[in-house]
C-alpha positions in Angstrom: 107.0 111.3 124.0 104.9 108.1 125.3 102.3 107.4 127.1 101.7 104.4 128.9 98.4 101.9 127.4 95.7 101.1 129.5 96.2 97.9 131.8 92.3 97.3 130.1 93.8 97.7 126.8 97.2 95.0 127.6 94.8 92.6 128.7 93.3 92.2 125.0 94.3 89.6 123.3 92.5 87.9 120.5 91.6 84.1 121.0 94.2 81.8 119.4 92.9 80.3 115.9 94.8 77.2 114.3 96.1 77.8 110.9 94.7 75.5 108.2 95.7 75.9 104.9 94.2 73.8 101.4 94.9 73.4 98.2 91.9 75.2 96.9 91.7 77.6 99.6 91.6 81.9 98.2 94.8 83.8 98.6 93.0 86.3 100.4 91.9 83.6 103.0 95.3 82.3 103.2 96.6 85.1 103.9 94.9 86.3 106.3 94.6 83.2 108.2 98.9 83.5 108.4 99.2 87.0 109.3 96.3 86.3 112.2 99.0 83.8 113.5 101.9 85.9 113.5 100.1 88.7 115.4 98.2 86.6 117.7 101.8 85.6 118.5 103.2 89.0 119.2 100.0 89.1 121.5 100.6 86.0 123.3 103.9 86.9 123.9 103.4 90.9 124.9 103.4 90.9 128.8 106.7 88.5 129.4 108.6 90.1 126.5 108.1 93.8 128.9 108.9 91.8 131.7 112.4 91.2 130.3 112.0 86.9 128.6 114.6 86.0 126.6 112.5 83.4 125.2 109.6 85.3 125.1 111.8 88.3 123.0 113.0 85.3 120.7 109.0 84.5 119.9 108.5 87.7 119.2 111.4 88.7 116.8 110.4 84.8 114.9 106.7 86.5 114.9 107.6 89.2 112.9 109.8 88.1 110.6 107.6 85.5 109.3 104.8 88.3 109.3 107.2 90.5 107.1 108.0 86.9 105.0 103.9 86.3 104.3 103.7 90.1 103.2 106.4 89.8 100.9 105.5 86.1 99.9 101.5 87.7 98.7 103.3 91.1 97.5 101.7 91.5 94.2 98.3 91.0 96.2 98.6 93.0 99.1 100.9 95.8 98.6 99.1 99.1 99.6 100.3 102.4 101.4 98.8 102.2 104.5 101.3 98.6 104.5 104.1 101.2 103.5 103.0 103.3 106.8 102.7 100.0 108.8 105.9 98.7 107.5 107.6 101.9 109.0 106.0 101.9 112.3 107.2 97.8 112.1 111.0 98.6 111.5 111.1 101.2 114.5 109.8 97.9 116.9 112.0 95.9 115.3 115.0 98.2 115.9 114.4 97.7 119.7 113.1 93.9 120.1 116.6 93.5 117.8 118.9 95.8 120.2 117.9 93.6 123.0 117.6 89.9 121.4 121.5 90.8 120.4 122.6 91.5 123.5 120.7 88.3 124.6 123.1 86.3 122.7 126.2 88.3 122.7 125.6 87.6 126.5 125.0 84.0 126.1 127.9 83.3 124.0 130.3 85.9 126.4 129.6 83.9 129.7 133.0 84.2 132.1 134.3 86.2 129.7 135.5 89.4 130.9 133.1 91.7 128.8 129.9 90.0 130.3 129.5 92.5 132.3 129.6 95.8 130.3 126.8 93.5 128.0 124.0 92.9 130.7 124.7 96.8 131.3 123.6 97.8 127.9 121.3 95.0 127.7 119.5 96.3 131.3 119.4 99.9 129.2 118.4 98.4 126.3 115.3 96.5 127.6 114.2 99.9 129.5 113.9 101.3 126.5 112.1 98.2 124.5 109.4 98.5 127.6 108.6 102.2 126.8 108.1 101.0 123.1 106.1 98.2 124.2 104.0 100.1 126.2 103.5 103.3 123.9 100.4 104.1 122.3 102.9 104.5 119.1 102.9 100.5 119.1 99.1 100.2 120.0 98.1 102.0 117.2 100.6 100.1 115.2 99.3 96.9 116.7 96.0 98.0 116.0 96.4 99.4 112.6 97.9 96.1 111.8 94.6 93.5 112.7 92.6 96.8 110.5 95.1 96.0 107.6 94.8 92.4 107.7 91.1 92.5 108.0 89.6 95.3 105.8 93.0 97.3 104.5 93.1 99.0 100.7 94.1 95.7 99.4 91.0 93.9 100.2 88.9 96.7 98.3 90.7 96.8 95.0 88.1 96.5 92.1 90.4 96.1 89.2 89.9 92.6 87.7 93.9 91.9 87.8 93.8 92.4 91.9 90.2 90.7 92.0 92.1 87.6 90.3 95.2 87.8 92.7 93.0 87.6 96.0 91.3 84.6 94.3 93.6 82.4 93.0 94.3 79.3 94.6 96.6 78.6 97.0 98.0 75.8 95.6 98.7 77.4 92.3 100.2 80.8 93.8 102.2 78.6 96.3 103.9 76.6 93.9 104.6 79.4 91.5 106.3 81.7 94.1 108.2 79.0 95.9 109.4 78.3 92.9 110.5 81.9 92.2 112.1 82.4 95.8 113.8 79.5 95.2 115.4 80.4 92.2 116.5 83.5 93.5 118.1 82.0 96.6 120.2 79.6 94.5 121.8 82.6 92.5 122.1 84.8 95.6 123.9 81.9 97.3 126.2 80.9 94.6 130.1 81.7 95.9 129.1 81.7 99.5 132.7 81.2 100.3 134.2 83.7 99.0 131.5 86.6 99.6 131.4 89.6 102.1 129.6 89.6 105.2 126.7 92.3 104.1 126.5 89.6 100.7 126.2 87.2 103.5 123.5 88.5 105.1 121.4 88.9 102.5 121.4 84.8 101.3 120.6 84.4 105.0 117.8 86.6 105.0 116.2 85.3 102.1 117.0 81.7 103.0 114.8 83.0 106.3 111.9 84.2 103.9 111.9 81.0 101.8 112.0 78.9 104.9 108.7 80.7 106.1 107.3 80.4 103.3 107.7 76.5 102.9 106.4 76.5 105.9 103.2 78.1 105.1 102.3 76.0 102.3 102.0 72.9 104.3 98.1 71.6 103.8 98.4 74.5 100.3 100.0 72.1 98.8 99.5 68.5 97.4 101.6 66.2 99.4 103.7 64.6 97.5 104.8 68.2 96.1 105.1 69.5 99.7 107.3 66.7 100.2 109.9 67.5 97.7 109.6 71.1 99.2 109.9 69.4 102.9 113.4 68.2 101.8 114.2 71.9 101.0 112.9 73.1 104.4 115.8 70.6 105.9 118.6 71.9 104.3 117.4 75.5 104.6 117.6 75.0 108.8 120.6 73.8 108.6 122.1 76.6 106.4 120.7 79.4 108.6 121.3 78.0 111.8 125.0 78.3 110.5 124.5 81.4 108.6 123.5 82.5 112.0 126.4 81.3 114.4 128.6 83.2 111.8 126.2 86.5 112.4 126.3 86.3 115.8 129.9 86.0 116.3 129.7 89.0 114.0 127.1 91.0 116.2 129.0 90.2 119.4 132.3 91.4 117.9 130.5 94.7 117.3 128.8 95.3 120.8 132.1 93.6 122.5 133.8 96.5 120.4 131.2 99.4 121.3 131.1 98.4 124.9 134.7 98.5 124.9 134.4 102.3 123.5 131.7 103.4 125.7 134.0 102.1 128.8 137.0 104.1 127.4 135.4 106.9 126.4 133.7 107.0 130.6 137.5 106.4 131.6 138.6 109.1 129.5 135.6 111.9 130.8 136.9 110.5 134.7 140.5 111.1 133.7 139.9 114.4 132.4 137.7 115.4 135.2 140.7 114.5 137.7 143.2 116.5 135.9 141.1 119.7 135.9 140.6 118.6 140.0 144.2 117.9 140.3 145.0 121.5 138.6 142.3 123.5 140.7 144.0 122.0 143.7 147.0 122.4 142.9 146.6 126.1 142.2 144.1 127.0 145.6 146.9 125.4 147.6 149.6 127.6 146.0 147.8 130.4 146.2 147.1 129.8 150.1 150.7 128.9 150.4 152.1 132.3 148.6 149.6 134.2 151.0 151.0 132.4 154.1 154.5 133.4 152.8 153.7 136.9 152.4 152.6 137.4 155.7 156.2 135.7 156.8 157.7 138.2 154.8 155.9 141.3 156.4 
């Protein structure tokens, strides 16, 4: 069960800070700095995202993912099990926002098409229940439990010398050693792209997302002319998952056209069975009226 936040507590919302990274900057700093921005996103985008934006829903869903992207970019530094916990509460949001953000385009991309109608019915359900979410104290506390993390979580009190050396290291030396890393492993992942399976699929366009991100928060971490060879990267990773993307979303809307369709058929088929029991009960009260009329003719 949920219970509806305070209007008080809706109208908090932390004051916008600009990210600036540099090149000798902490990790921990860093960090920090680019998880701030993702949440102080989610935050700027709370009220029209309940009141049903499509854009708004879009911000929200690019908020996260980059959130999840930083967390896994600083992994060996900030993995922790109250970000396990966190990470949990994180995929049940996602699971709605992602319900509804599908629908969004599976409606876009179905306009005069005959199955735009049963969409915008599940979407209209679908947003209902992303507003209960939205307004739960289950995502307060996770909201809440996330700026704690950020701020003061396990990781920042580790005292071994190896995690004391990972919160310290500069940016520009962890930056170019993990972009290099992610890199590497998106080039094998994506190798045969052609020929793979959708689920392979999805995976090089997931991890072309998380490199993507991360190119994009090393700008100013960086030394330009380095960041410029990665700026080239950051070109041709757009392009590759804006059409990794058309090829999901044609693969999404196939789905929901397909589960719409079932829902329909499965109402039709609950109406005709309800109007065959009907038609027998009828059938039968009038024949029993009828054979007690004729019994009385036969008296």
């Amino acid at each position: 069960m949920t219970s509806a936040a305070s209007p008080d507590r809706e109208r908090v919302v932390r004051p916008k800070r600009p990210r600036h990274l540099s090149e000798a900057m902490r990790c921990e700093t860093a960090f920090r700095l680019i998880l701030s921005e993702c949440l102080e996103d989610v935050a700027t985008n709370h009220e029209a995202v309940s009141s049903g934006d499509p854009a708004a829903l879009h911000q929200t869903r690019i908020a996260l993912t980059r959130l999840k992207a930083a967390v896994a970019f600083y992994g060996p530094m900030v993995a922790d099990t109250e970000w396990r916990r966190l990470k949990s509460e994180l995929k049940w949001l996602s699971a709605h926002l992602g319900a509804t953000r599908d629908l969004d385009v599976a409606i876009e991309n179905s306009e005069g098409l005959p199955e735009q109608r049963m969409l915008q019915t599940a979407r209209t359900d679908a947003l209902e229940a992303l507003k209960e979410a939205l307004q739960s104290d289950r995502y307060w506390q996770w909201f809440d439990g996330m700026w704690d993390w950020v701020g003061s979580g396990p990781w920042t009190a580790r005292q071994d010398r190896r995690a004391a050396q990972r919160r310290a290291v500069p940016v520009a030396v962890f930056h170019a050693r993990r972009l290099a890393r992610w890199h590497g492993k998106l080039c094998t992942k994506s190798r045969g792209l052609q020929g793979m399976g959708k689920n392979k699929r999805h995976r090089v366009r997931l991890a072309s997302k998380r490199l993507r991100y991360a190119i994009e928060f090393s700008e100013g971490g960086l030394p330009p002319d380095e960041y410029a060879s990665w700026r080239d990267v950051l070109k041709q990773l757009r392009k590759g998952q804006q059409l990794l993307g058309e090829l999901n979303d044609h693969e999404v809307r196939r789905k929901l056209v397909e589960n719409a369709d079932a829902l329909v058929q499965r109402a039709e088929e609950r109406t005709a069975k309800h109007q065959r029991v009907h038609a027998r009960k009828r059938k039968s009260h009038l024949l029993r009226r009828a054979a007690a009329v004729y019994r009385k003719i036969a008296e």
